[in-house]
C-alpha positions in Angstrom: 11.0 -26.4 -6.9 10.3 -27.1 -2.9 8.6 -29.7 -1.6 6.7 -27.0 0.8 7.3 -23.8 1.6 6.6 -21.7 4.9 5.5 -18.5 5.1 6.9 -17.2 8.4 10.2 -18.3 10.3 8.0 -17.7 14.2 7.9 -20.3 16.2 5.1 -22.1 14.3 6.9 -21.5 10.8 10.7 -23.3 12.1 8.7 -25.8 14.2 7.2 -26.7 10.8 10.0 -27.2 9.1 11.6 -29.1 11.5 9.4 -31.8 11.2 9.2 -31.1 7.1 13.1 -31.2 7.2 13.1 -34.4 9.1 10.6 -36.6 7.0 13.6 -35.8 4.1 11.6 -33.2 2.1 13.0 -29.8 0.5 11.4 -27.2 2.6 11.8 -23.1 2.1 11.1 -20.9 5.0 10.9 -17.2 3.7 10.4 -14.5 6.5 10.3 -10.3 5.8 12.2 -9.6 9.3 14.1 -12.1 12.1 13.4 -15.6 13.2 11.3 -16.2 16.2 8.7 -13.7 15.3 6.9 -11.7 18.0 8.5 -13.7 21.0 12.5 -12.2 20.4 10.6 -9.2 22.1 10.6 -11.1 25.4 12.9 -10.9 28.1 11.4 -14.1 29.9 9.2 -17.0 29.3 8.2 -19.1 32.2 5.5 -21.2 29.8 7.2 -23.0 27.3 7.8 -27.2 29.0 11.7 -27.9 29.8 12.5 -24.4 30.6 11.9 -22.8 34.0 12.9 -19.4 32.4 14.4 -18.7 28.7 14.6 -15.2 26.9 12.6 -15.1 23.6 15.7 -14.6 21.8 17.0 -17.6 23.4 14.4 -20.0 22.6 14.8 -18.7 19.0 17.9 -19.1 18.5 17.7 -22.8 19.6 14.4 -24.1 17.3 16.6 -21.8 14.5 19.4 -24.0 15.1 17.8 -27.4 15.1 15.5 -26.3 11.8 19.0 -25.4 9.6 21.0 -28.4 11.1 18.1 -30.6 9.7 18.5 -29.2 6.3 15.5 -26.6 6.3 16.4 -23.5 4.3 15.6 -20.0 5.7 15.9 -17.0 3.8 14.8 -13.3 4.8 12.9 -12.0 2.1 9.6 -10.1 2.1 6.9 -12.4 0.5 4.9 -10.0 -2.0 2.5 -12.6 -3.8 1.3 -16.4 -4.2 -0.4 -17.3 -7.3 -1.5 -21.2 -8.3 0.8 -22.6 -10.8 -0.9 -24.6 -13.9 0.3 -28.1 -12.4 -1.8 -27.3 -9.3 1.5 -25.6 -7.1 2.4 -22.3 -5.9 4.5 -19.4 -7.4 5.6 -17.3 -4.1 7.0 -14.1 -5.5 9.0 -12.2 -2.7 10.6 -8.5 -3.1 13.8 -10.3 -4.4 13.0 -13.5 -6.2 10.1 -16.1 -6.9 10.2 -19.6 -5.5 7.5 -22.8 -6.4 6.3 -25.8 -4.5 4.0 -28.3 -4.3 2.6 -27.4 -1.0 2.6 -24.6 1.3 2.3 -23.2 5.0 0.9 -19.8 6.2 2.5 -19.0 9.5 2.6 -15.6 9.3 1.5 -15.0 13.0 -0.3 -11.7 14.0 0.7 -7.9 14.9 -0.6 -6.4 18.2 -2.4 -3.3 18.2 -0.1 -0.3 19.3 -1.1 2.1 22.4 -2.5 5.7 21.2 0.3 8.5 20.2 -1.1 10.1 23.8 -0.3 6.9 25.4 2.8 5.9 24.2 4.0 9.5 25.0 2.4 8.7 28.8 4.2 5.7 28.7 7.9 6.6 28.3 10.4 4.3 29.1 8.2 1.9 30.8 8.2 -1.2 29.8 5.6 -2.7 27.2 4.1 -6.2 26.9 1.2 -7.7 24.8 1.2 -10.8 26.7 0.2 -11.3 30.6 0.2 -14.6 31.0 4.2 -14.4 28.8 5.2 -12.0 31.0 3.0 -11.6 33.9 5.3 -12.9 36.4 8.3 -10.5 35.6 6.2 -8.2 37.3 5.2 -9.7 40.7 4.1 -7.7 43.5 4.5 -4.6 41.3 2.2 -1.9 40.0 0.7 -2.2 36.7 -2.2 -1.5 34.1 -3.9 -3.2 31.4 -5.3 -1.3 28.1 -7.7 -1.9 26.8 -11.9 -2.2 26.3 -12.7 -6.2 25.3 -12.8 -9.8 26.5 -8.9 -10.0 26.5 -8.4 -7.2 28.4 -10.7 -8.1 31.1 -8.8 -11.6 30.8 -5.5 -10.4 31.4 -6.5 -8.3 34.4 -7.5 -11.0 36.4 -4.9 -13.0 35.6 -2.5 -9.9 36.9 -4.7 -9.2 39.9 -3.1 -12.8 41.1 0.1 -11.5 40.1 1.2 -7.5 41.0 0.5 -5.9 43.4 -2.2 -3.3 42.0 -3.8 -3.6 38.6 -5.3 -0.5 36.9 -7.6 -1.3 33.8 -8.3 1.5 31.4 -9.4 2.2 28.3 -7.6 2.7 25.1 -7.2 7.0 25.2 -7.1 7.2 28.6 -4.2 8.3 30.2 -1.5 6.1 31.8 -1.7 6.2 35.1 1.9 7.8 36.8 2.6 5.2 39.1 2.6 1.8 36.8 6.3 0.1 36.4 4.6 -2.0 33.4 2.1 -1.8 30.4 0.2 -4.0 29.7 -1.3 -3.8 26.1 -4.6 -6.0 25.3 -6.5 -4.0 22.4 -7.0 -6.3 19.9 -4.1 -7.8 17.4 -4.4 -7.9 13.1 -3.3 -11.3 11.4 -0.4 -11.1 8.7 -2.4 -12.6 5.9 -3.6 -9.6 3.2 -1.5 -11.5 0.4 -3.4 -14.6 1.2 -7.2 -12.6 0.7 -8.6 -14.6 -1.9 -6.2 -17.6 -1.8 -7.8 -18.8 1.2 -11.0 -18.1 3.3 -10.1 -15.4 5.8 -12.7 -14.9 8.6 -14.0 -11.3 9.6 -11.0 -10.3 11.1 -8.4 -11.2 8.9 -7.5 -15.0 10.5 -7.3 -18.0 8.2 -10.2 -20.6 8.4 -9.0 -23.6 9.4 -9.8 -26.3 12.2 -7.0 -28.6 14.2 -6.2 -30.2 11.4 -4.9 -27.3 10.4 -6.1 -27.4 6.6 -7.6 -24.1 4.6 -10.1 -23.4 1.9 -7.8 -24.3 -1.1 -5.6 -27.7 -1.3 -2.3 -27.7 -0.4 -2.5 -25.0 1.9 -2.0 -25.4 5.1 -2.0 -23.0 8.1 -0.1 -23.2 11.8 0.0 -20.5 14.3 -1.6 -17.2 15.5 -3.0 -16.6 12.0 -5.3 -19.2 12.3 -8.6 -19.2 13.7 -8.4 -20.5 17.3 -9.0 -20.1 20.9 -5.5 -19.9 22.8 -2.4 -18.6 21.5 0.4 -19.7 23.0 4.1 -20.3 22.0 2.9 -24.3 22.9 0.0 -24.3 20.6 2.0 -22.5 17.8 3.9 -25.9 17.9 1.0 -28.1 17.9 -0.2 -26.3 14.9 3.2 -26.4 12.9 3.0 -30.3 13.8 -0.2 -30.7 12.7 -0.1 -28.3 9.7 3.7 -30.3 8.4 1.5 -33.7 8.5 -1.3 -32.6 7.0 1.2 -31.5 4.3 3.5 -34.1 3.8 0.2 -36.2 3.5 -1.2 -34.1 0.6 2.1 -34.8 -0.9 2.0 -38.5 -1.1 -1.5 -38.4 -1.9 -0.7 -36.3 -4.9 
């Protein structure tokens, strides 16, 4: 048996078991596809503090490395189920194998919408980011367009109109304009966390209910990252979360 398990090897997921790893507890970080989560998919960061520019993949690789030097056990397996085990722990059954613990962590992160079948055909070979203020500045004094109908959207136009040259906002459907170097997607993301529907409370849209502390409906869960209910998500906030979530864990373990 684990002392906690994390769901999700993102940034939020490794940066929790860093600090599980270093306060000497067993800790099991299962994820269905490859460290680092959403951010491998970008070329440059400009945002995260020590590094004036560092490619996703980069930046995972290097909280990857620390988490497995400090003992933390990461294995790449699907997670299928979680069901409460008589002695008040977890059974995590995966598509290869079940694990327990005593405690656990949902950093399962979020998936962005993807453009229209018409759009992505308009789009071509352009490239496509979910994330203006990630990526923003790759494209400085260039033409692009935003997509997309809601608060975000309108958000991450004005934060490119300070940025490229010419910013086109449209509307999901509506046809790329020809002359954009860069796409900018903002229509809405879905939170990884269906096998956690009736585990924990899940607002409306799918996010975990939790506050800064980083607690959720049922004891011994604990929740970091974009999953979680929250105003900014940002690679620096996924970290605050995992922080946050790994004390609020390692407490309920000496409590219990």
């Amino acid at each position: 048996m684990f002392d906690i398990i994390i769901i999700g090897a993102g940034i939020a997921g490794m940066t929790a078991g860093i600090y599980v790893a270093r306060a000497g507890k067993t800790v099991l970080i299962l994820e269905s596809k490859t460290h680092g989560g959403q951010i491998v998919n970008t070329l440059g960061i400009q945002n995260w503090p020590g590094e004036t520019e560092i490619s996703g993949v980069d930046l995972a690789q290097k909280i990857y490395r620390q988490a497995n030097n400090l003992g933390a056990k990461i294995l790449y397996e699907e997670v299928m189920s979680v069901d409460v085990r008589g002695d008040g722990g977890f059974l995590v059954k995966t598509d290869e194998n079940e694990y327990s613990c005593r405690a656990m962590i949902i950093a399962t992160g979020t998936v962005p919408r993807k453009l229209s079948e018409k759009q992505a055909a308009d789009a071509g070979e352009r490239p496509i980011s979910y994330c203006a203020t990630c990526d923003g500045a790759l494209y400085r004094g260039k033409t692009v367009v935003v997509v997309g109908s809601g608060n975000t959207a309108k958000h991450e136009t004005k934060y490119l109109e300070n940025i490229a040259s010419k910013v086109y906002h449209i509307h999901h459907d509506d046809p790329i304009p020809a002359d954009a170097e860069a796409i900018f997607v903002a229509i809405g993301r879905v939170p990884n966390t269906t096998v956690f529907d009736g585990l924990v409370e899940l607002d409306a849209d799918g996010y975990v209910v939790a506050g800064e502390d980083c607690k959720t409906s049922h004891p011994g869960v604990f929740v970091a990252g974009d999953c979680r209910t929250k105003q900014v998500r940002q690679l620096v906030t996924a970290a605050g979360d995992a922080a946050a979530a790994a004390a609020a864990a390692l407490a309920f373990l000496r409590e219990g």
